[in-house]
C-alpha positions in Angstrom: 118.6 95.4 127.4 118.7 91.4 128.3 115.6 91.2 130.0 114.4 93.1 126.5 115.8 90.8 124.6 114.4 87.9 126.3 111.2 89.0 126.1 111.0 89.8 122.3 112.8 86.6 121.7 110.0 84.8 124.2 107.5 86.7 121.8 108.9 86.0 118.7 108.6 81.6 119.4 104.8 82.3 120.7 104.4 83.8 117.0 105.6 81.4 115.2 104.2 78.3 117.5 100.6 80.3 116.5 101.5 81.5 113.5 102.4 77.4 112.3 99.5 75.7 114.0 97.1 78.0 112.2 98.2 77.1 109.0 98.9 73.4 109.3 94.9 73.1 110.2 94.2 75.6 107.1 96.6 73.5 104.7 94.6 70.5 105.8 91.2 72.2 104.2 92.7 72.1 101.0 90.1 69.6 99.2 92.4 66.4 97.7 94.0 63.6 98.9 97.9 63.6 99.3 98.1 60.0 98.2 96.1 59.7 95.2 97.8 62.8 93.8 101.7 61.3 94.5 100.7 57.9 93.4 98.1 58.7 90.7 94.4 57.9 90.0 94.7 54.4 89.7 96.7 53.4 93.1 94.6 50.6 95.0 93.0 51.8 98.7 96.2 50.0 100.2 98.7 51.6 98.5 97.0 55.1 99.6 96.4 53.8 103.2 100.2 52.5 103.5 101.3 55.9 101.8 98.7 58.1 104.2 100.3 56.2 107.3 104.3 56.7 106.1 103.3 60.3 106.1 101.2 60.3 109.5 97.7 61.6 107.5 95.9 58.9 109.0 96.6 60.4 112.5 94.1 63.0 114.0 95.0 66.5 113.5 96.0 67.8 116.7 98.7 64.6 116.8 99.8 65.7 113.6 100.5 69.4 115.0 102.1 68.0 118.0 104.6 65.4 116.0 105.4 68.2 113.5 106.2 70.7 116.3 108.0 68.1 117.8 110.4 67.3 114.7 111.0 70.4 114.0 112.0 71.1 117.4 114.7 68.4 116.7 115.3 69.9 113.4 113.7 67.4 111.2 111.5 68.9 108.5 109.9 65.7 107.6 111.0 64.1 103.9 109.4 65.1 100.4 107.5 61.8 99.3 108.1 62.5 95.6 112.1 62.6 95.9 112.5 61.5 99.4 114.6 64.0 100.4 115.1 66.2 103.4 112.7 69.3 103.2 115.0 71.2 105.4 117.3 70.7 102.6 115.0 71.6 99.6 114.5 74.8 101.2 117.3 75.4 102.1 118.8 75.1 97.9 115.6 77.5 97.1 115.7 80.2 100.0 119.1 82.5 99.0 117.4 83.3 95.6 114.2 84.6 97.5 116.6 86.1 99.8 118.7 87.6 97.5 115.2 89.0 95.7 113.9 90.4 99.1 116.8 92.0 100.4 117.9 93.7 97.0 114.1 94.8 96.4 114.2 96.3 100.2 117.3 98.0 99.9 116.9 100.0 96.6 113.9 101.1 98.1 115.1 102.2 101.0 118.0 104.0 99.4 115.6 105.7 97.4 112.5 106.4 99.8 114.7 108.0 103.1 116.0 110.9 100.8 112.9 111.0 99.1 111.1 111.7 102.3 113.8 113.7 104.4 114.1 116.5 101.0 110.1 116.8 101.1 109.9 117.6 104.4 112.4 119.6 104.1 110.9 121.2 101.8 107.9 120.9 102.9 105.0 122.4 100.2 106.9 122.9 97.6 107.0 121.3 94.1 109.3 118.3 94.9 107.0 117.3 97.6 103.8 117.6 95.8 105.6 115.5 93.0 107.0 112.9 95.9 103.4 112.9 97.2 101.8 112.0 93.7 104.6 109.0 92.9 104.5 107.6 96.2 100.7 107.0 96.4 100.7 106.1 92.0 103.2 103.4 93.1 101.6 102.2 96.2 99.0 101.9 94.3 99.3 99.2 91.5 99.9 96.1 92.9 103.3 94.0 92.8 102.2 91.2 89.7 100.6 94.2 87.7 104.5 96.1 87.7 106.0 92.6 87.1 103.6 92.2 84.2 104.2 95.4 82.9 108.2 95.1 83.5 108.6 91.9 81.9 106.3 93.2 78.6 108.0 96.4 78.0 112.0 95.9 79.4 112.4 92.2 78.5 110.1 91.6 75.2 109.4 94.8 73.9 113.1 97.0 74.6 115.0 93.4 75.7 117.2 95.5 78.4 116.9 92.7 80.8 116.5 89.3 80.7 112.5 87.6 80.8 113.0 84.3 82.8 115.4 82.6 85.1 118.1 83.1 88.0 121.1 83.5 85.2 123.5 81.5 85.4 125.8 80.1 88.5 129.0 82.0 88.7 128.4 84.8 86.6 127.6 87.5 88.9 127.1 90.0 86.1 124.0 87.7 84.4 123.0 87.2 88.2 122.5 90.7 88.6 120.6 91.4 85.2 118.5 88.8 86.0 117.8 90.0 89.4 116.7 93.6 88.0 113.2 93.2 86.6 112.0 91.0 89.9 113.9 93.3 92.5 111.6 96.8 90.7 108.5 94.6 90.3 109.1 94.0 94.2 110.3 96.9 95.5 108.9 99.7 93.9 105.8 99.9 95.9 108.1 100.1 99.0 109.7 103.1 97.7 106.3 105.3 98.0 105.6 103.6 101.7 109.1 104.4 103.0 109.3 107.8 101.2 105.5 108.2 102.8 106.5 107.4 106.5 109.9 109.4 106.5 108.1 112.7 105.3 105.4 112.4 108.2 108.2 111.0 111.1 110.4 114.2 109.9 108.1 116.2 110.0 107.2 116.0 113.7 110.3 115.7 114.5 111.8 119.2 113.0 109.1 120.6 115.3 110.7 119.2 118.6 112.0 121.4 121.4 115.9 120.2 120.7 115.4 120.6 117.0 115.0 124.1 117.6 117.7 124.8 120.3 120.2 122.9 117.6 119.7 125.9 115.4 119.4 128.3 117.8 123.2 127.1 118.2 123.6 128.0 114.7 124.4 124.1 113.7 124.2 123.5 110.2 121.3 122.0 108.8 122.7 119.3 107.2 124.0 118.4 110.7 120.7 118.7 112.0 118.9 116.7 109.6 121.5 113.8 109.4 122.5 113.3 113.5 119.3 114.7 115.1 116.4 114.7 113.2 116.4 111.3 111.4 118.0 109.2 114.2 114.4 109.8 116.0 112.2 110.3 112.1 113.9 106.9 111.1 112.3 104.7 114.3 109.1 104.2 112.6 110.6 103.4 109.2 112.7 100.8 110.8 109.6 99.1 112.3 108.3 99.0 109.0 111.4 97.4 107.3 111.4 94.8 109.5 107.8 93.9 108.7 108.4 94.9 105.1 110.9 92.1 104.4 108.8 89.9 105.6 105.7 90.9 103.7 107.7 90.8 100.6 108.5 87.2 101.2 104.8 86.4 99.9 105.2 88.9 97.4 108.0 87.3 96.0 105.6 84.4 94.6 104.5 86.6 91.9 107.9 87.7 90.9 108.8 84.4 90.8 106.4 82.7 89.4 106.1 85.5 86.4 109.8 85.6 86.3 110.0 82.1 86.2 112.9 82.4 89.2 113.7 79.6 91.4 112.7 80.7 94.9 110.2 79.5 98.6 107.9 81.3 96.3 108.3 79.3 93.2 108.4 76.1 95.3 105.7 76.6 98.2 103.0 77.4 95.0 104.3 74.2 93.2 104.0 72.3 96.7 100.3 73.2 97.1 99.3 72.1 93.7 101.0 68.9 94.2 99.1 68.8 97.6 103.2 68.2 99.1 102.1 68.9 102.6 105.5 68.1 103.7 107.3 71.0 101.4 104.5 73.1 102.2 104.5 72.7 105.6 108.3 73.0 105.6 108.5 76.2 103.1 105.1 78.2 105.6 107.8 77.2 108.8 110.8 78.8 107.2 109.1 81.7 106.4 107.0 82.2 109.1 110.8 81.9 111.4 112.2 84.8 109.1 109.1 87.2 109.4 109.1 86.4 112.6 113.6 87.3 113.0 112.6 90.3 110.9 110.5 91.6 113.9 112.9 91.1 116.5 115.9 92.3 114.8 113.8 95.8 113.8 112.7 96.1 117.7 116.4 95.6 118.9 117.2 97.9 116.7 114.8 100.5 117.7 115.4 99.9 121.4 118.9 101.2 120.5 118.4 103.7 118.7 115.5 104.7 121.4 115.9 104.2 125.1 112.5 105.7 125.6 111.5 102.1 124.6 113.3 100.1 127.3 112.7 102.2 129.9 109.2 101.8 128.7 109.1 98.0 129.0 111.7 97.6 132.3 108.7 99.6 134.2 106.1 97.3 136.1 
């Protein structure tokens, strides 16, 4: 299980080492200067140049890479010209609400997809699983921002169950959790068809397995069947996709938050761009690319527990 370990973890840091230094040379494509945005139109050619070479532009790209790479491998983000503060810390006040978003989005639909999918296989042909068939694909369907849209028109103008805009305020838990309603089903909606989806087609493999059978050949209730035997092994797959489900929603979470007007990585790494704040936006593209990247290598630990097949799989030469 160590040597697994070390080899996912070995993995995961190539991932993100790639992952970074193809989007630091596709940040620097963005058309625009840095410096004339931050200090305006009418800044002389020194003030730019003196700006360009506090912030290490004036450096070729590949030195750029290797200094960023390097500071960050010493923890240092860099420093937001506008406020000149820490990114790290800018971030860092802006990540928990995307977290919060992500995780609350990924768990309702997970709640709501396993069952979904173990009852229509099941029940396999009958009226509930032609119904879970149609919903799943109608909600895979219509994209994220057109559910948000739609959400925001007809529960926060039209009925006003739920509030339009905003985080709620600090402290009160209850207006937290309203708030966090609207963005969490924009979200996670989608993910309810995938996960229902996957579970159905894993479970139904599964029921067809030699030690499915002999379990009620023993006469074990099905229940018992379902719950310790059959979805430990239908559940692998849905696992896998979990863990790259939260971090796909990460970039999903810009439209929530932008239409939602919720503070949030999303909210800030859009804002960062238009500024041209390659700093921020360098530092907000990191931390994300590190959690997608944790995301994957918690989800294969997990399955390498649930499933020894897999280590035994990997220790071979």
């Amino acid at each position: 299980m160590i040597a697994f370990i070390t080899r996912r973890l070995a993995l995961s840091a190539l991932i993100v080492v790639l992952a970074v230094s193809l989007l630091f040379g596709m940040i620097h494509l963005i058309p625009g200067d840095p410096a004339s945005v931050i200090l305006g139109p009418r800044a002389t050619p020194e003030l730019r140049a003196e700006l360009n070479q506090r912030m290490g532009l004036d450096q070729p790209l590949p030195i750029q890479l290797g200094r960023f790479l390097g500071n960050v491998a010493m923890g240092d983000f860099g420093e937001d010209p506008f406020s000149r503060r820490p990114v790290s810390d800018i971030v860092l006040e802006q990540l928990p609400y995307t977290l919060v978003l992500v995780f609350t989005a990924i768990g309702a639909a997970t709640l709501l997809g396993v069952p979904l999918g173990c009852l229509a296989a099941v029940r396999a042909g009958s009226w509930l699983d032609r119904v879970t068939a149609v919903l799943s694909v109608a909600v895979i369907a219509v994209p994220s921002f057109v559910i948000a849209l739609y959400a925001l028109l007809l529960f926060a103008v039209r009925w006003r169950w739920f509030p339009a805009i905003g985080a709620g305020e600090a402290g009160d838990y209850v207006d937290q959790a309203r708030h966090l309603v609207l963005p969490a089903l924009a979200l996670g909606i989608g993910w309810i068809g995938y996960i229902a989806r996957l579970v159905r087609a894993s479970m139904l493999e599964v029921l067809e397995e030699p030690h499915i059978r002999t379990a009620r050949a023993f006469g074990l209730p099905e229940r018992v069947i379902i719950g310790r035997y059959a979805l430990r092994i239908a559940i692998l797959p849905t696992v896998t996709l979990l863990g790259l489900g939260i971090g796909t929603m990460l970039s999903g979470a810009l439209f929530a938050e932008i239409v939602f007007s919720r503070p949030g990585i999303g909210k800030l790494l859009h804002e960062s761009v238009m500024t041209r704040n390659y700093p921020v936006v360098m530092g907000t593209v990191l931390v994300t690319t590190l959690f997608f990247a944790l995301c994957t290598f918690v989800a294969d630990v997990i399955n390498a527990l649930l499933d020894p097949r897999l280590r035994e799989s990997e220790s071979r030469p």
